[in-house]
Short mmCIF file of the C-alpha atoms (twelve columns), coordinates in Angstrom:
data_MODEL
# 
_entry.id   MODEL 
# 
loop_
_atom_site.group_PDB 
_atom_site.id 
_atom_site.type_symbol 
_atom_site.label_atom_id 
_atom_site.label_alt_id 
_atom_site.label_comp_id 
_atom_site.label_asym_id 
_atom_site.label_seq_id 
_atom_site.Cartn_x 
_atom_site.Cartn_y 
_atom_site.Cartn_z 
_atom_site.pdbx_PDB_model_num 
ATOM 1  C CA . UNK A 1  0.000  0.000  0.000   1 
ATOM 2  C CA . UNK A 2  2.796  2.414  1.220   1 
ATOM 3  C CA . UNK A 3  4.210  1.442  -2.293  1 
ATOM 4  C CA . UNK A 4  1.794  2.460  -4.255  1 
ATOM 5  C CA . UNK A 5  1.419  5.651  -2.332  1 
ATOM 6  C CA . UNK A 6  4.756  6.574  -3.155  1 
ATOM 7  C CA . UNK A 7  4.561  5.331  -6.619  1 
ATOM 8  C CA . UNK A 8  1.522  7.883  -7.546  1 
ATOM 9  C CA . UNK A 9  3.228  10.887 -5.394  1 
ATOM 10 C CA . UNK A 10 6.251  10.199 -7.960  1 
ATOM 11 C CA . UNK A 11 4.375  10.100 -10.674 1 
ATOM 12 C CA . UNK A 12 2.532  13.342 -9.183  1 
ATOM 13 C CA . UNK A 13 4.992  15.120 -8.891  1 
ATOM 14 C CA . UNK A 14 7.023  14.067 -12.895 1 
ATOM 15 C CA . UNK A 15 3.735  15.593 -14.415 1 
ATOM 16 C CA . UNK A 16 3.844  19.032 -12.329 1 
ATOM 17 C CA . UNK A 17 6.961  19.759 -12.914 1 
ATOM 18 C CA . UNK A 18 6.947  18.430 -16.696 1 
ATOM 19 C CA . UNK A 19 3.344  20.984 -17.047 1 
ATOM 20 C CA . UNK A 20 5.703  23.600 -15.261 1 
ATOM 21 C CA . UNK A 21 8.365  23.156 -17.553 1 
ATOM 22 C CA . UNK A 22 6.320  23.404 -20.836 1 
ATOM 23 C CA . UNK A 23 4.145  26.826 -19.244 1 
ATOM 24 C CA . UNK A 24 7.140  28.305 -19.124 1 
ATOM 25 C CA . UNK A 25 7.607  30.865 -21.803 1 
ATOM 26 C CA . UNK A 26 10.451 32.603 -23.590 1 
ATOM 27 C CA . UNK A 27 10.431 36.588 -22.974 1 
ATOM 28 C CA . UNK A 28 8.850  38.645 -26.015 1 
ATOM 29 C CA . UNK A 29 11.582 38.850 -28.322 1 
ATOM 30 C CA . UNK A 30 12.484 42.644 -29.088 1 
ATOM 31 C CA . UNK A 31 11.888 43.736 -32.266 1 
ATOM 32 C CA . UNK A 32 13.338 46.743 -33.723 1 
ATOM 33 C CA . UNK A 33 11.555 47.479 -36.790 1 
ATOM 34 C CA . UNK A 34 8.292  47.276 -35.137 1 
ATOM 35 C CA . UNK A 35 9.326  49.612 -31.869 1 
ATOM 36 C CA . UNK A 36 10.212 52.358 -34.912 1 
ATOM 37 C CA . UNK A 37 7.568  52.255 -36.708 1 
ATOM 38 C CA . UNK A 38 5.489  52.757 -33.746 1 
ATOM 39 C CA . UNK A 39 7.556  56.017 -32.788 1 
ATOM 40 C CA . UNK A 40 7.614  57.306 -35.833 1 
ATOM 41 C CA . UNK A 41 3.850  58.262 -35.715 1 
ATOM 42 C CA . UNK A 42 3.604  60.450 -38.206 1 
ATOM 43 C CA . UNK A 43 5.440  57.688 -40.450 1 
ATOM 44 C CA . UNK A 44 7.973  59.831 -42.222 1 
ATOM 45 C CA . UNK A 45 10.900 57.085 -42.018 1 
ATOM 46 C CA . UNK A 46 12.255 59.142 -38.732 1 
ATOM 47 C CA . UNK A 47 11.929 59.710 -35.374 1 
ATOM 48 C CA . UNK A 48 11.863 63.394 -33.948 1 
ATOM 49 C CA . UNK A 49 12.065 64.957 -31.046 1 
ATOM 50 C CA . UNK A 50 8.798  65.599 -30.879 1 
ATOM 51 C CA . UNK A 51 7.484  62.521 -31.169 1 
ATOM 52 C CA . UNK A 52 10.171 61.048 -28.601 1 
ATOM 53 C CA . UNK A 53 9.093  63.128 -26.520 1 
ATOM 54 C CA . UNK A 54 5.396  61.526 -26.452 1 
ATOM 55 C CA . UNK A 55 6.563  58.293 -26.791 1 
ATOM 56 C CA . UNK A 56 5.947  56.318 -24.063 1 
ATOM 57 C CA . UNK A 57 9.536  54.343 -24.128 1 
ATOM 58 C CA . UNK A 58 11.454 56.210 -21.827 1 
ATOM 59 C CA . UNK A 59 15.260 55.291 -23.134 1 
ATOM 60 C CA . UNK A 60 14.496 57.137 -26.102 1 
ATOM 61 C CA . UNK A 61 13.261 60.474 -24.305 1 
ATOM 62 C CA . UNK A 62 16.580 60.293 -22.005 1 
ATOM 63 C CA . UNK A 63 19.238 59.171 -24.695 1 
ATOM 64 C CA . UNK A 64 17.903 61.211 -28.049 1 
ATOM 65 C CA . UNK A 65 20.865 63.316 -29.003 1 
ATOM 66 C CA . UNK A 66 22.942 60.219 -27.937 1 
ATOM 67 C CA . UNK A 67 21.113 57.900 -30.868 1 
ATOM 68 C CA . UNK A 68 21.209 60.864 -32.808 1 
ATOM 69 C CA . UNK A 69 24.358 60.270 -33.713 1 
ATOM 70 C CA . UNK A 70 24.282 63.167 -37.172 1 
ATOM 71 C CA . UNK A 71 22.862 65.862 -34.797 1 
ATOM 72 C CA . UNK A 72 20.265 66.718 -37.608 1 
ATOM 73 C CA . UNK A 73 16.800 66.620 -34.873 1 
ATOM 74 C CA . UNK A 74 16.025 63.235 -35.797 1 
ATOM 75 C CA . UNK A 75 16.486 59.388 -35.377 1 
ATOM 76 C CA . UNK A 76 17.016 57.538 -38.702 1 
ATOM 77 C CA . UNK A 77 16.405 54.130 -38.641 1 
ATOM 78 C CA . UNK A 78 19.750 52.726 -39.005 1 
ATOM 79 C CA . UNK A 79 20.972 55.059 -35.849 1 
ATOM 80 C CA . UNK A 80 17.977 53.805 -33.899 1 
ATOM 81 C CA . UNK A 81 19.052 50.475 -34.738 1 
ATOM 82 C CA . UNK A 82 22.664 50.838 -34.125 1 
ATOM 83 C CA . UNK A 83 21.848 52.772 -30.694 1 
ATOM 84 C CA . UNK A 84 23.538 50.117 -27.799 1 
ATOM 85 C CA . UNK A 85 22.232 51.613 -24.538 1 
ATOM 86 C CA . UNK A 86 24.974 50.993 -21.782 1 
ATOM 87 C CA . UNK A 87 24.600 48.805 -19.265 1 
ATOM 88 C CA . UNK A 88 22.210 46.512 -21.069 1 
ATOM 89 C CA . UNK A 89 22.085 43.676 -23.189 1 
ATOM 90 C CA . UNK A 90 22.793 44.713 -27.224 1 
ATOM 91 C CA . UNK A 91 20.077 44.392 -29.171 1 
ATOM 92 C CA . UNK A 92 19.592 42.027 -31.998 1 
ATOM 93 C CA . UNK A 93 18.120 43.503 -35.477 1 
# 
């Protein structure tokens, strides 16, 4: 009896931790492309100050004249892509 008690706890606790193990779930992957094109509301290929300034993604208020690297007002694509903020993991894309 105490056998098969132990036997079912086992195989209990194999299926918990094997439905724990599948539940678990990656992070969102960041993408890039999609964060631009959602700061770049009025959809004229850049991001300016203005709009950065709206924008709800706070690295990009606090670092703008660091991604913009040519100084012209605004954040091309390829700087925003480029843009490695310090301290963090790089970003893929």
């Amino acid at each position: 009896m105490k056998r098969g008690i132990i036997i079912t706890l086992l195989i209990t606790g194999f299926t918990a931790v094997s439905s724990y193990a599948q539940e678990k779930q990656e992070p969102p992957k960041r993408d890039p492309e999609a964060l631009f094109k959602k700061l770049d509301t009025d959809g004229d290929g850049k991001i300016s100050k203005d709009e950065a300034d709206k924008a709800e993604h706070k690295m990009i208020k606090d670092h703008f004249s660091e991604i913009d690297t040519n100084a012209d007002g605004y954040i091309s694509k390829e700087e925003f892509k480029a843009f490695k903020p310090k301290g963090g993991p790089p970003r893929k894309g």
